[in-house]
Backbone of each chain as ProteinMPNN parsed JSONL, in Angstrom:
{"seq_chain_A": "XXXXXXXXXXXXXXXXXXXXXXXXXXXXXXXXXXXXXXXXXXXXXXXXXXXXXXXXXXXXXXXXXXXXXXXXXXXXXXXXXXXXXXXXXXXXXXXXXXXXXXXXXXXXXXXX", "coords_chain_A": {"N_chain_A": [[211.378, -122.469, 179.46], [212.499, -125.493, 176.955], [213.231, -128.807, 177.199], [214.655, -130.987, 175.312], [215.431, -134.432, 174.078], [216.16, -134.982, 170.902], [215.7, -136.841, 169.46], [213.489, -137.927, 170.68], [211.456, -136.609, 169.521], [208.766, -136.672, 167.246], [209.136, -138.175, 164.447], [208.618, -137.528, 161.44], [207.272, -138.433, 158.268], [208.652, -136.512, 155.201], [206.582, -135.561, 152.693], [206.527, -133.823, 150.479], [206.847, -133.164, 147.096], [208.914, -135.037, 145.143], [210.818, -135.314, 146.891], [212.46, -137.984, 148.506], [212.821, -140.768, 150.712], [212.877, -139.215, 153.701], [212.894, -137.743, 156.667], [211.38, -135.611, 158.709], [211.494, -133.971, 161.816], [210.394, -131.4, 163.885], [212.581, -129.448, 165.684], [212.176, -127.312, 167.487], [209.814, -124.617, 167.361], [206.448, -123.776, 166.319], [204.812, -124.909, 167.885], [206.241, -124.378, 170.42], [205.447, -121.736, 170.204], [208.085, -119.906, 169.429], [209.316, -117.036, 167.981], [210.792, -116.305, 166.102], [212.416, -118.216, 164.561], [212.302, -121.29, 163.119], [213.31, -124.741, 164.608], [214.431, -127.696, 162.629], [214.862, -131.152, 162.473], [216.362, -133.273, 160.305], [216.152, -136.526, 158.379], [217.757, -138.133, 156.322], [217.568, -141.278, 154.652], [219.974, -143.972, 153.587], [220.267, -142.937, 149.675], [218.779, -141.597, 149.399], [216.814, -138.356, 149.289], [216.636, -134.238, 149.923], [213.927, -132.301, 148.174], [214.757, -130.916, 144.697], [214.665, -127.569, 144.541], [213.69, -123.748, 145.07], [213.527, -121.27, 146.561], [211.874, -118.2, 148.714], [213.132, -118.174, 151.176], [215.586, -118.324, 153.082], [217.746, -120.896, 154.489], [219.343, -121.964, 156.798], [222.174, -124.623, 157.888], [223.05, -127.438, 159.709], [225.469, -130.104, 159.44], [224.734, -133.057, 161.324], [225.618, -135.836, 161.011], [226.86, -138.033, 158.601], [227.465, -138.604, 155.671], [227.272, -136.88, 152.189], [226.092, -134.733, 149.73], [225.346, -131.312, 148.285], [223.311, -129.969, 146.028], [224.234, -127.046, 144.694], [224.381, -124.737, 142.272], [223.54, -125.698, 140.189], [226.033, -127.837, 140.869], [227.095, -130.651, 142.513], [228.039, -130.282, 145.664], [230.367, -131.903, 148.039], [229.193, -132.803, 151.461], [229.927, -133.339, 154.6], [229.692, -134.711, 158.01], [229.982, -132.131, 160.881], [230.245, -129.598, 158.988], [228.805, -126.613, 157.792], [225.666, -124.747, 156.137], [225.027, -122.383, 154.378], [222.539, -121.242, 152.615], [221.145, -119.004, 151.001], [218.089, -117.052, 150.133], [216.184, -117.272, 147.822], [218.247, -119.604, 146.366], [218.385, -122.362, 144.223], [218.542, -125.432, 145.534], [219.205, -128.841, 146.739], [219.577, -131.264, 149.051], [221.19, -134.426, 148.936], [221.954, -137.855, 150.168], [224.76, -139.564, 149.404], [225.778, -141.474, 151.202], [226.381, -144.544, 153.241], [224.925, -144.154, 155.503], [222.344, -142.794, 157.475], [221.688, -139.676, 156.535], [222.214, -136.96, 158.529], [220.636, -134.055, 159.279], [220.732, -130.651, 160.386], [218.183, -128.209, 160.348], [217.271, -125.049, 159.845], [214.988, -122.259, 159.398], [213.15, -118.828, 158.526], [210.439, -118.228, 160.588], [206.974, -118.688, 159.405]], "CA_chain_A": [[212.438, -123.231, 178.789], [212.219, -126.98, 176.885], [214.758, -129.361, 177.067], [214.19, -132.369, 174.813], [215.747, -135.405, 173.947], [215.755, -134.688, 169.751], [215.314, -138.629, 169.37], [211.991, -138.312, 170.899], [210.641, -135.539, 169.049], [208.193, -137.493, 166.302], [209.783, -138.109, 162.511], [207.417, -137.355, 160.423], [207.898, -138.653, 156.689], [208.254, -135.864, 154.151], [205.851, -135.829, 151.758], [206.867, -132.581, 149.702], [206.695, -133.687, 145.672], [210.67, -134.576, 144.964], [211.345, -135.878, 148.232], [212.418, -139.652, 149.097], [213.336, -141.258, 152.218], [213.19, -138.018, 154.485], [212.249, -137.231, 157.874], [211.584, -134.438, 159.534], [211.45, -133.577, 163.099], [209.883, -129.805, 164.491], [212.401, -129.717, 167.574], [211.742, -125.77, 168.156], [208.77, -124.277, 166.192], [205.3, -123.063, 166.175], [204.582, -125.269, 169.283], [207.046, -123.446, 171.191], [205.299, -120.229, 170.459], [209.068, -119.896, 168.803], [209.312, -115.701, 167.705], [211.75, -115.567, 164.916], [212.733, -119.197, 163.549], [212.074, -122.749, 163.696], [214.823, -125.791, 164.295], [214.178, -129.066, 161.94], [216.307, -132.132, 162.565], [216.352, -133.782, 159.02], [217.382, -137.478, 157.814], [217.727, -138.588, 154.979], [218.419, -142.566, 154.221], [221.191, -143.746, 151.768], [219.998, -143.01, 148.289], [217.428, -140.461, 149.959], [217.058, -136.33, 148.488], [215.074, -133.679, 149.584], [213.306, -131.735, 147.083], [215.676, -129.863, 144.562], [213.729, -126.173, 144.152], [214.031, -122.816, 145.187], [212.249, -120.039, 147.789], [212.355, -116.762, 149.066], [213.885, -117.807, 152.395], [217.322, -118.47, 153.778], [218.448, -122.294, 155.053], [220.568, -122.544, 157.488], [221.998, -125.765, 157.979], [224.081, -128.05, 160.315], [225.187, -131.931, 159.219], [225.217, -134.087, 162.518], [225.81, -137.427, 160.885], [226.745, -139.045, 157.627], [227.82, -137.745, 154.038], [226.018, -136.46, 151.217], [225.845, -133.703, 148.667], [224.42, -130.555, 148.355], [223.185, -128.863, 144.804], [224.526, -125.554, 144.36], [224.787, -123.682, 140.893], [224.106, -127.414, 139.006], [227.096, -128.932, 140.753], [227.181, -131.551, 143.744], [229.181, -130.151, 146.685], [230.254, -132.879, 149.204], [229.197, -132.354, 152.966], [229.817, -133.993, 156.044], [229.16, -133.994, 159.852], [230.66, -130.509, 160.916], [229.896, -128.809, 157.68], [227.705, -125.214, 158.137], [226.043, -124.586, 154.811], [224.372, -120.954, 154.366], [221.673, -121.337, 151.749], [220.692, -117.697, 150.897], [217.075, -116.588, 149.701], [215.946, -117.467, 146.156], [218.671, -119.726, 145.641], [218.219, -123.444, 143.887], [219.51, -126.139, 146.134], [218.642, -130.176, 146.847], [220.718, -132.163, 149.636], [220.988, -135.879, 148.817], [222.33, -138.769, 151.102], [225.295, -140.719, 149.046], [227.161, -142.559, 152.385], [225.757, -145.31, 153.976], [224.296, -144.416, 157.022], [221.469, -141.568, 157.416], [222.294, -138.174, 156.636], [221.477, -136.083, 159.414], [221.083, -132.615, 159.952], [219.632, -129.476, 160.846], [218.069, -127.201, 159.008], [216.815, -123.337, 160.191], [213.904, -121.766, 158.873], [212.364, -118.12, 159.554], [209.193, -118.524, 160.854], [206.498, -118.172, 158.044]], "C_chain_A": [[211.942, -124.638, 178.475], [213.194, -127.172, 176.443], [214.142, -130.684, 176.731], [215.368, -132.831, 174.014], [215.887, -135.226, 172.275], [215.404, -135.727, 169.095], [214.304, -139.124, 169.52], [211.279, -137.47, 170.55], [209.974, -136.685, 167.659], [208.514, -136.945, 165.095], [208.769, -138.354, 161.885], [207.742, -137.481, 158.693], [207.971, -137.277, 156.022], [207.641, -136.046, 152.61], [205.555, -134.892, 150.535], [206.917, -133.979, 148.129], [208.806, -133.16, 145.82], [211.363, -134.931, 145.873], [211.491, -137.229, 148.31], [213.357, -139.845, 149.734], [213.927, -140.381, 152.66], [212.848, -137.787, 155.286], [212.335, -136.447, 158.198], [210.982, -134.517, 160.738], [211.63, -132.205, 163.49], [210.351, -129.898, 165.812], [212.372, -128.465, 168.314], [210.749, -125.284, 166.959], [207.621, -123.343, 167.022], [204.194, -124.077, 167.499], [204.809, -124.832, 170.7], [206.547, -121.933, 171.305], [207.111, -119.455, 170.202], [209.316, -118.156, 167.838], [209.746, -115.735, 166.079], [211.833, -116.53, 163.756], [212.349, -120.062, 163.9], [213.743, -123.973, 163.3], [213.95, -126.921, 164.185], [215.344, -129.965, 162.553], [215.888, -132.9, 161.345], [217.092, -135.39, 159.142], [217.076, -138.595, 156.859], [218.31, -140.322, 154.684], [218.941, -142.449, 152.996], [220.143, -143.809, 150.41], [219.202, -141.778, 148.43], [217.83, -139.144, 149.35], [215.958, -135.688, 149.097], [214.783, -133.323, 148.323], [214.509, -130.999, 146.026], [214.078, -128.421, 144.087], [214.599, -124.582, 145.252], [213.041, -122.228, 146.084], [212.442, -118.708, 148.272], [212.983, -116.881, 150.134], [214.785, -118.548, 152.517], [216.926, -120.148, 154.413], [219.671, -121.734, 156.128], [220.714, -123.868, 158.332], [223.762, -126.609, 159.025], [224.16, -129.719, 160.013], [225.643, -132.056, 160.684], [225.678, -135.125, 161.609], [225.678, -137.487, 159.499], [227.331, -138.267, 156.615], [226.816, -137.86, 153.189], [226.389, -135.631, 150.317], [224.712, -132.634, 148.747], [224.563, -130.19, 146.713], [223.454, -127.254, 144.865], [225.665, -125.381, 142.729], [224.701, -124.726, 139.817], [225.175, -128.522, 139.467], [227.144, -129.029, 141.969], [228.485, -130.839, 144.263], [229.258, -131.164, 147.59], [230.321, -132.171, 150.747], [229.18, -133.342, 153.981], [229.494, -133.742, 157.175], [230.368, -132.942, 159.867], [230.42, -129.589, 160.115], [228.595, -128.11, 158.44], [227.407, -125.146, 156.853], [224.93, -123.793, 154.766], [223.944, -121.143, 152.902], [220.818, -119.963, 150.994], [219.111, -117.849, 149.845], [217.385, -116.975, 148.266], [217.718, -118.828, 145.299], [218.651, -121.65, 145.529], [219.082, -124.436, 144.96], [218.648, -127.951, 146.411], [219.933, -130.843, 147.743], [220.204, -133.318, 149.166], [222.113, -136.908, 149.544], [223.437, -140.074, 149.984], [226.405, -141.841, 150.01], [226.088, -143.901, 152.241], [225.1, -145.717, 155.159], [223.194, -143.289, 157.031], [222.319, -140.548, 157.429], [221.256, -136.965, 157.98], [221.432, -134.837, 159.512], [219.987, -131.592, 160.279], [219.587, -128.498, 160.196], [216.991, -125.871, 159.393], [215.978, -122.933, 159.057], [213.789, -120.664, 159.336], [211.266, -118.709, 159.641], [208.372, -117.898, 159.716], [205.115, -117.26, 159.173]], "O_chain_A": [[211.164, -125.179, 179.261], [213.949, -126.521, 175.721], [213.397, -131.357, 177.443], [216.145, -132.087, 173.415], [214.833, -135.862, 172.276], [214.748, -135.563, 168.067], [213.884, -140.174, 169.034], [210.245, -137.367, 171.21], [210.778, -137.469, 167.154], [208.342, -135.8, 164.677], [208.125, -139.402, 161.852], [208.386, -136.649, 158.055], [206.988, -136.666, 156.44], [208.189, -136.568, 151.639], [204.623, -135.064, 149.749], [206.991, -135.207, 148.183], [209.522, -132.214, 146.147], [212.588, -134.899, 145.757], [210.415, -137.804, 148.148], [214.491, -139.383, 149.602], [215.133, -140.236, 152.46], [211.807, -137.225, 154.945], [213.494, -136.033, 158.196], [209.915, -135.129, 160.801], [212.76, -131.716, 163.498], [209.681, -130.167, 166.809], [212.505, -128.426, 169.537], [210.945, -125.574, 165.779], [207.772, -122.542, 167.945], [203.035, -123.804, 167.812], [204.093, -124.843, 171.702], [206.961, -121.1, 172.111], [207.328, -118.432, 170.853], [209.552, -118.443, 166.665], [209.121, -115.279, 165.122], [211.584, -116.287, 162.575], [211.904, -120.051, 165.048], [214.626, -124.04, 162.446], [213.078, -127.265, 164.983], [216.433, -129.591, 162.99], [214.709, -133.232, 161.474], [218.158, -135.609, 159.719], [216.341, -139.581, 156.798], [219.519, -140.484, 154.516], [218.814, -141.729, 152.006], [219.334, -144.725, 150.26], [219.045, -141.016, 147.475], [218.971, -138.883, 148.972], [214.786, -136.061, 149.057], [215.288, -133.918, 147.371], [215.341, -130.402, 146.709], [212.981, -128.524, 143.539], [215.664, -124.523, 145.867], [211.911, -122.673, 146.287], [213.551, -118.234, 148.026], [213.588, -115.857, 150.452], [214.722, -119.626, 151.927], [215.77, -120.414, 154.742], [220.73, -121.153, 155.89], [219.898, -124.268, 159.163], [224.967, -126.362, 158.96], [223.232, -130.492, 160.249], [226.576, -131.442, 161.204], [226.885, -134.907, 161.718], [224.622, -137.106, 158.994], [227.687, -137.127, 156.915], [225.814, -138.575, 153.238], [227.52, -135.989, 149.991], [223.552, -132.833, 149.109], [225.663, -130.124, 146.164], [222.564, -126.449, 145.142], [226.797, -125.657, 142.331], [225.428, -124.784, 138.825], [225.349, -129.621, 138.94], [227.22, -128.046, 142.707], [229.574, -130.752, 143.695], [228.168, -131.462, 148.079], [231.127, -131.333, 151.15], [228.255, -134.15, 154.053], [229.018, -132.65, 157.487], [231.364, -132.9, 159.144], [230.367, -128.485, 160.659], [227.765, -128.576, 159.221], [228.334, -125.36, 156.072], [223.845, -124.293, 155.06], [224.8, -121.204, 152.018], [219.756, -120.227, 150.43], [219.064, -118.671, 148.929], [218.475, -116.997, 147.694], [218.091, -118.837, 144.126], [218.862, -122.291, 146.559], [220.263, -124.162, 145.171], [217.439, -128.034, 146.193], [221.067, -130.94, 147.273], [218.998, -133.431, 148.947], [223.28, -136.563, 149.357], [223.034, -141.223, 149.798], [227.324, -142.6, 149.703], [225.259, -144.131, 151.36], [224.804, -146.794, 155.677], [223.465, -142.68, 155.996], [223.368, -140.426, 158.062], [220.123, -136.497, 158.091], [222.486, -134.383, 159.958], [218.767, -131.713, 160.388], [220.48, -127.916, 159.582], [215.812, -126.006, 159.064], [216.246, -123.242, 157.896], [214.118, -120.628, 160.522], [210.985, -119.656, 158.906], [208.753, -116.896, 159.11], [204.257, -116.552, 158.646]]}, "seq_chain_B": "XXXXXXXXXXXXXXXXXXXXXXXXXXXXXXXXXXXXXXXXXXXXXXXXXXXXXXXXXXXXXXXXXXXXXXXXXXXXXXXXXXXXXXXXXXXXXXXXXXXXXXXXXXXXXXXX", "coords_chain_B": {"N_chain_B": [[225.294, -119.629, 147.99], [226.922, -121.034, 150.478], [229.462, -123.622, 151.636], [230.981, -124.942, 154.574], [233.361, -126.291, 157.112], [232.575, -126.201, 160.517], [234.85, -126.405, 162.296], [236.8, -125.069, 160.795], [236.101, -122.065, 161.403], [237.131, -119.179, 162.643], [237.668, -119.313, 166.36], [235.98, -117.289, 168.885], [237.218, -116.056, 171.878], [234.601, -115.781, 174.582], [234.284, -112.588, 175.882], [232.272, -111.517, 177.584], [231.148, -109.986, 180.737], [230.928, -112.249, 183.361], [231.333, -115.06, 182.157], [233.242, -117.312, 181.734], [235.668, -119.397, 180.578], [234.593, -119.702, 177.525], [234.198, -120.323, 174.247], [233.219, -118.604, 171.434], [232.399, -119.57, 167.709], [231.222, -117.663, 165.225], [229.035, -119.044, 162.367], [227.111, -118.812, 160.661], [226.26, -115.48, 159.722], [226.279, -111.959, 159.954], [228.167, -111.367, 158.152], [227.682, -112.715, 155.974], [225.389, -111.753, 155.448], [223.2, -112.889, 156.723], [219.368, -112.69, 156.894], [218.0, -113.378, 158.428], [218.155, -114.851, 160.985], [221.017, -115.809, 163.286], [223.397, -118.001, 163.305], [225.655, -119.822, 165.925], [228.541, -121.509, 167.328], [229.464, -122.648, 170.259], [231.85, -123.479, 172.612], [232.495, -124.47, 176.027], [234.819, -124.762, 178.137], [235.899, -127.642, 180.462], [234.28, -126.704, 183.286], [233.545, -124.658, 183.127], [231.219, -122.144, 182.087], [228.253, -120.208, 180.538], [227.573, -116.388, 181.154], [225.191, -116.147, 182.982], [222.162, -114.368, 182.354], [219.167, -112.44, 181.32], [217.808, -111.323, 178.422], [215.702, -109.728, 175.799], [215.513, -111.408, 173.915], [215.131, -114.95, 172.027], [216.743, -117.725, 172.418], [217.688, -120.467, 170.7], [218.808, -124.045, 170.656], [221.343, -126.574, 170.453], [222.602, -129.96, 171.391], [226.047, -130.735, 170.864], [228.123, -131.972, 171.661], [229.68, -133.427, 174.874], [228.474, -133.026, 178.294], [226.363, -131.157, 180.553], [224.882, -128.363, 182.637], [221.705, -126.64, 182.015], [220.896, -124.085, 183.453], [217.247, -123.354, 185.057], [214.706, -121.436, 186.181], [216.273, -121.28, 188.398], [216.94, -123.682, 189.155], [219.286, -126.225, 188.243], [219.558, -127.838, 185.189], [219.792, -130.887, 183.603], [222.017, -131.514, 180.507], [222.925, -132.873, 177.684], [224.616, -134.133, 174.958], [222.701, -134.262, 171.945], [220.298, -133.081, 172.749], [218.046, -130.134, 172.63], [217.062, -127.329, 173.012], [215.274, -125.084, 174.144], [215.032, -121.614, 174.584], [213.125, -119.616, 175.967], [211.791, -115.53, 174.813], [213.381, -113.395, 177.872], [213.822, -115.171, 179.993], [215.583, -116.234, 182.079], [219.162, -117.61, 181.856], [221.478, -120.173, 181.95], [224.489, -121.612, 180.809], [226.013, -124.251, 181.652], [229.596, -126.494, 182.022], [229.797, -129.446, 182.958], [231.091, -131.919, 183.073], [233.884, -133.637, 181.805], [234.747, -132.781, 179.125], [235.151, -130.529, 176.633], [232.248, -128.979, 176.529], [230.08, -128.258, 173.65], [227.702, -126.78, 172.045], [225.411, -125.624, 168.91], [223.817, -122.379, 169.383], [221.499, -120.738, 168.955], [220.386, -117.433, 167.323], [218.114, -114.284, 167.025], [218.443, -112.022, 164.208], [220.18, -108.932, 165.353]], "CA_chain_B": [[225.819, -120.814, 149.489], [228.9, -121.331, 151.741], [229.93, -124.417, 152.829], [232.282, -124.568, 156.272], [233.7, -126.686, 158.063], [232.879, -125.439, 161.149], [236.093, -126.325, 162.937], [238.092, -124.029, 160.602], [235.807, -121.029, 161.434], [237.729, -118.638, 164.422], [236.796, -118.985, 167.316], [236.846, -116.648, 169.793], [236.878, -116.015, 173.46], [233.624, -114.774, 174.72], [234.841, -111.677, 177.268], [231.065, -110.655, 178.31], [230.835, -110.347, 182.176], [230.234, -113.564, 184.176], [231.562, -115.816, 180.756], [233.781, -118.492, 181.822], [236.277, -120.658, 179.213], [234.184, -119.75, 176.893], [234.439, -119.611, 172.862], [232.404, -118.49, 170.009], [232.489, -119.325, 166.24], [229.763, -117.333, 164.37], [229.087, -120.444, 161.642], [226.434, -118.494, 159.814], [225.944, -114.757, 160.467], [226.344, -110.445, 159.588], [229.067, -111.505, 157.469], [227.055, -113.871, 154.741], [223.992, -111.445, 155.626], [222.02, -113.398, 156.821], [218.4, -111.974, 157.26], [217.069, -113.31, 159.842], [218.672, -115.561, 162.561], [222.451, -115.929, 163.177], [224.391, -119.918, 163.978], [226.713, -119.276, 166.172], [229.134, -122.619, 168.016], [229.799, -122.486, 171.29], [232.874, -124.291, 173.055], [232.556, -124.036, 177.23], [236.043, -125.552, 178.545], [235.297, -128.247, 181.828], [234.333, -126.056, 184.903], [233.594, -123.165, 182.673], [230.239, -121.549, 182.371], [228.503, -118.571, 180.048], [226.905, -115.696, 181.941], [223.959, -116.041, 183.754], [221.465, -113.454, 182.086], [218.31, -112.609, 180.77], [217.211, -110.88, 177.058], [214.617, -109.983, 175.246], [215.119, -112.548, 172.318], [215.214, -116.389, 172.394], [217.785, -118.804, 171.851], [217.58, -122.138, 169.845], [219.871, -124.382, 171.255], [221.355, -127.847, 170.166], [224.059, -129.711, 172.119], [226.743, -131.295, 169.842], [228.977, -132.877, 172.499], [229.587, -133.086, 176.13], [227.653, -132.686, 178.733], [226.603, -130.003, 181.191], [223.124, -127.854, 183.036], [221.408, -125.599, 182.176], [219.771, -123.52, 184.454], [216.524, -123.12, 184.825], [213.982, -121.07, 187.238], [216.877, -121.38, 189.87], [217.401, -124.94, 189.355], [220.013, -126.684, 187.217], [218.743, -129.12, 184.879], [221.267, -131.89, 182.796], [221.863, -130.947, 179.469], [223.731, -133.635, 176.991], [224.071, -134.479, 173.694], [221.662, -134.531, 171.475], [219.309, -132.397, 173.426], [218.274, -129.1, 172.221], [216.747, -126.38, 174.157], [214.024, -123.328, 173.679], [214.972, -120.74, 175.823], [212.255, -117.882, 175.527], [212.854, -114.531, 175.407], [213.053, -112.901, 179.077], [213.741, -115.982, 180.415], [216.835, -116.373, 182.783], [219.768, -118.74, 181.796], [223.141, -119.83, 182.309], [225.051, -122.538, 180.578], [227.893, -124.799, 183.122], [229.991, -127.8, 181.544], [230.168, -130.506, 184.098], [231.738, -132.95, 182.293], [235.111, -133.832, 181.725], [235.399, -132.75, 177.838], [234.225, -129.451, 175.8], [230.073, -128.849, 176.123], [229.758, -127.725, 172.549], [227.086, -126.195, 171.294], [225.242, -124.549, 168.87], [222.853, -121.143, 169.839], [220.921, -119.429, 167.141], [219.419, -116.358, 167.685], [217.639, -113.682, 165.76], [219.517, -110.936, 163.922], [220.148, -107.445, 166.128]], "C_chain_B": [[227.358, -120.656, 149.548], [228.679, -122.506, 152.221], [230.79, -124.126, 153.824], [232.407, -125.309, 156.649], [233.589, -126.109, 159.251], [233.867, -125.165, 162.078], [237.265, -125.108, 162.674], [237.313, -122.377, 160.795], [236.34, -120.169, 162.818], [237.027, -118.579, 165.331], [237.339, -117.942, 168.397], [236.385, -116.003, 170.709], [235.446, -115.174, 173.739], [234.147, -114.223, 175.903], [233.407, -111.025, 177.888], [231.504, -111.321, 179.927], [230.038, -111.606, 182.709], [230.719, -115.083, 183.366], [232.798, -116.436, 181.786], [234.832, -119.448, 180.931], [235.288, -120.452, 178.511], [234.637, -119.611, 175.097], [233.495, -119.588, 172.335], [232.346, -118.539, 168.887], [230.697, -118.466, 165.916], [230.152, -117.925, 162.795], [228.19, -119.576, 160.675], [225.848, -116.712, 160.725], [225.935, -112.967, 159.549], [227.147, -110.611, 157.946], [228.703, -112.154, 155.961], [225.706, -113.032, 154.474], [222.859, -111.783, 155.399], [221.016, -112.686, 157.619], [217.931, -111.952, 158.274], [217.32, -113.627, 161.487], [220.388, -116.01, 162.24], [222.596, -117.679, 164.022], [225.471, -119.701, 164.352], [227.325, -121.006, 166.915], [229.758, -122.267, 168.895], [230.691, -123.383, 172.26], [232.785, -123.849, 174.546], [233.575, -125.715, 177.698], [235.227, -126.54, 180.235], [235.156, -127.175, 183.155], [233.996, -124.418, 184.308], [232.211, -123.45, 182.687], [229.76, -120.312, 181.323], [227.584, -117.602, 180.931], [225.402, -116.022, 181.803], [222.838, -114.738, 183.468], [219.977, -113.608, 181.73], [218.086, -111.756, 179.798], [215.867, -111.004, 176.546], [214.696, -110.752, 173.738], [215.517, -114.277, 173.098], [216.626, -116.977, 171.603], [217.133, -120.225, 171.862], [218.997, -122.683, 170.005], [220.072, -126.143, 171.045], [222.618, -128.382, 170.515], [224.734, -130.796, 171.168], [227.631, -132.324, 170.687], [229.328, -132.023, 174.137], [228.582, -132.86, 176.869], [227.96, -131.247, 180.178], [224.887, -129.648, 181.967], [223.061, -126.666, 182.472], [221.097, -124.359, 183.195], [218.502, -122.602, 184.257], [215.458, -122.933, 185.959], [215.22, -121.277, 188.39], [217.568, -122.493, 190.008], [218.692, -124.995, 188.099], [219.712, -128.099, 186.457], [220.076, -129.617, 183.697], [221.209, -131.117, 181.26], [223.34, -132.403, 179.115], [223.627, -133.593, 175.469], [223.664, -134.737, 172.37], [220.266, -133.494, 171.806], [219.193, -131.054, 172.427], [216.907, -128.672, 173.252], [215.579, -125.146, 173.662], [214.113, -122.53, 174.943], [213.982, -119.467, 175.092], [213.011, -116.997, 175.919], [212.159, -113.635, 176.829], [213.715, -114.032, 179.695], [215.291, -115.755, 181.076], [218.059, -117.612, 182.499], [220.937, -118.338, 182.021], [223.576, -121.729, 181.884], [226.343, -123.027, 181.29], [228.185, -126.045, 182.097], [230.555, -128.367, 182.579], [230.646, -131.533, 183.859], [233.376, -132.742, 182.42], [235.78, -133.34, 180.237], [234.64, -131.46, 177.809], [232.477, -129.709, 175.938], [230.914, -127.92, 174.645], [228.091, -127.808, 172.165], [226.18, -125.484, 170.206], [223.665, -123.58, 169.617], [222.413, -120.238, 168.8], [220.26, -118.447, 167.76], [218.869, -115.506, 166.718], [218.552, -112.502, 165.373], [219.364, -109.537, 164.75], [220.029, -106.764, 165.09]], "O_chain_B": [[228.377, -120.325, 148.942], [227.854, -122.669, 153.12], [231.324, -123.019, 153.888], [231.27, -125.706, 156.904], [234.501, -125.298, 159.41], [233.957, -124.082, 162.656], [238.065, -124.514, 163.397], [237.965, -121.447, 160.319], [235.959, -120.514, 163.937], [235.945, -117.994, 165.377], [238.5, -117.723, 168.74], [235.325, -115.384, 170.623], [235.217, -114.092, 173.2], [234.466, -114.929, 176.86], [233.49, -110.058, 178.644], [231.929, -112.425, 180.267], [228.851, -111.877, 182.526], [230.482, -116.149, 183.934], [233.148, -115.672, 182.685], [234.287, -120.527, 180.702], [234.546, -121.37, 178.859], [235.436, -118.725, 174.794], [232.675, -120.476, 172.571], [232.188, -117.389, 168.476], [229.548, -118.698, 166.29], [231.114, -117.553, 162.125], [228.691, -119.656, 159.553], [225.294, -116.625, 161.821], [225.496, -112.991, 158.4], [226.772, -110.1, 156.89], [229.439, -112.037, 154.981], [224.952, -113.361, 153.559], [221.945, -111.491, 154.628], [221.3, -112.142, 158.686], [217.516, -111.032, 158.979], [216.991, -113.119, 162.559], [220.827, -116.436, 161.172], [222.021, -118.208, 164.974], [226.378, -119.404, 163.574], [226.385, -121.794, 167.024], [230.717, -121.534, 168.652], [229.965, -124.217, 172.8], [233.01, -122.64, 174.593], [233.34, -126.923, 177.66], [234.269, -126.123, 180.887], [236.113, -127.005, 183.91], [234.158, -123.346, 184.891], [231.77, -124.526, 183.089], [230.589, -119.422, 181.129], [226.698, -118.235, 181.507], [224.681, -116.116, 180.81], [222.644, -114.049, 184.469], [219.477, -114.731, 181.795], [218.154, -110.718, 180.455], [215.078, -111.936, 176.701], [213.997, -110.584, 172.738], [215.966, -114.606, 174.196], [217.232, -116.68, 170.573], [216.407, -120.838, 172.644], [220.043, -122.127, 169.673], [219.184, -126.926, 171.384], [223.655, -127.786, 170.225], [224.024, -131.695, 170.716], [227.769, -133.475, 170.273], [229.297, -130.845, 174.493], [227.589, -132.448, 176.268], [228.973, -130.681, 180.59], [223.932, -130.422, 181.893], [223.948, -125.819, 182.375], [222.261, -123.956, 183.2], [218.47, -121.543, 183.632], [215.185, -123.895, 186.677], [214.724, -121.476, 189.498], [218.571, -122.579, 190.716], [218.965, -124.106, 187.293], [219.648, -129.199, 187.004], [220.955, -128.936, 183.169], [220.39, -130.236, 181.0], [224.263, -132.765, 179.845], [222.684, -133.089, 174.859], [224.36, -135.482, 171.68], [219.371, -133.303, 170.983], [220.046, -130.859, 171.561], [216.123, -129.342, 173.923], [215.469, -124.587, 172.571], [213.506, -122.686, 176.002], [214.115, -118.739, 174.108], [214.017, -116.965, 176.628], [210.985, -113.287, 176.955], [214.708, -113.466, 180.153], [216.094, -115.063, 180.45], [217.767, -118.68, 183.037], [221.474, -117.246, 182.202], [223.144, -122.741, 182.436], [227.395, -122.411, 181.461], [227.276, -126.557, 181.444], [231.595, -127.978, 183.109], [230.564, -132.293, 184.824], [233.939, -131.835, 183.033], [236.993, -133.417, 180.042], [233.743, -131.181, 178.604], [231.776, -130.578, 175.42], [231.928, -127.223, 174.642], [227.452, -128.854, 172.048], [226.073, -124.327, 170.614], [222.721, -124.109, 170.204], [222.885, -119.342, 168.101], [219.563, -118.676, 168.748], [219.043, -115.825, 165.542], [219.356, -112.058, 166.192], [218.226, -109.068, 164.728], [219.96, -105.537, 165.162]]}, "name": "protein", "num_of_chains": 2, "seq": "XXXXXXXXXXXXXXXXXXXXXXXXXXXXXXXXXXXXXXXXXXXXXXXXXXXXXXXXXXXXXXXXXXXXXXXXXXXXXXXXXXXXXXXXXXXXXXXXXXXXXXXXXXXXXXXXXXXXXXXXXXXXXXXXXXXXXXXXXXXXXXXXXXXXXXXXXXXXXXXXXXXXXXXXXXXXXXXXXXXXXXXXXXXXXXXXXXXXXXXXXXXXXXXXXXXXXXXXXXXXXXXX"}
């Protein structure tokens, strides 16, 4: 078992093409020897986006902290802390950070 | 995509043997078919507890509020938070809320 702090896991800029002001943090993964999936903690400063694009695999996503927008179908959905937001295979999407405080959240991967 | 609130998703009682005040929303799951790993939110009332077991899959584990222990090898170790967790699979656990408010939750696992 690991039990960590997710504050002290190291934020690592994202440097994906399409990305600004984004961190990511690997706080279950391919360190863990992790089977199935990996857990990101994401955060985005105000004005910040990830990438918008597309992929063959599934998102799943939890906001901790802040407001924002997600892209789905061309048109900005608003999300907040509590918001679950099921991202299915192949389909176009881009969160972006319009509050004022970091957008936080978490974001599920399978393992590649 | 689906957004959710996950507050308005039902929750509801976990009745497995040894379970405690427990609830369960499944936040992302069979229902959205998702491929690979299910998001489920977990509510353990003060003095409650979920069974004490072990499986062959892992749980990904991130605590949203309240605090509480895990247990681990025998011992009981803090759990708050912020924290999140890698329980392998085999591994023996058992979630307690020692606190005074809701331990919440969530527990991802992989799809059955």
């Amino acid at each position: 078992m690991k039990i960590r702090n997710a504050e002290t896991v190291e934020a690592k800029q994202v440097e994906m093409e399409g990305a600004e002001d984004v961190t990511m943090r690997m706080l279950i993964g391919p360190d863990d020897k992790a089977p199935t999936f990996n857990m990101r903690l994401f955060e985005v400063a105000p004005g910040g986006y990830t990438p918008r694009h597309t992929h063959d695999w599934e998102h799943e996503v939890y906001v901790l902290a802040g407001k924002g927008v997600v892209l789905e179908n061309g048109q900005d959905k608003p999300i907040i802390a509590g918001n679950c937001i099921y991202v299915p295979p192949n389909e176009d999407h881009q969160f972006r950070n319009t509050g004022g405080e970091n957008l936080k959240f978490l974001c599920l991967v399978p393992k590649t």
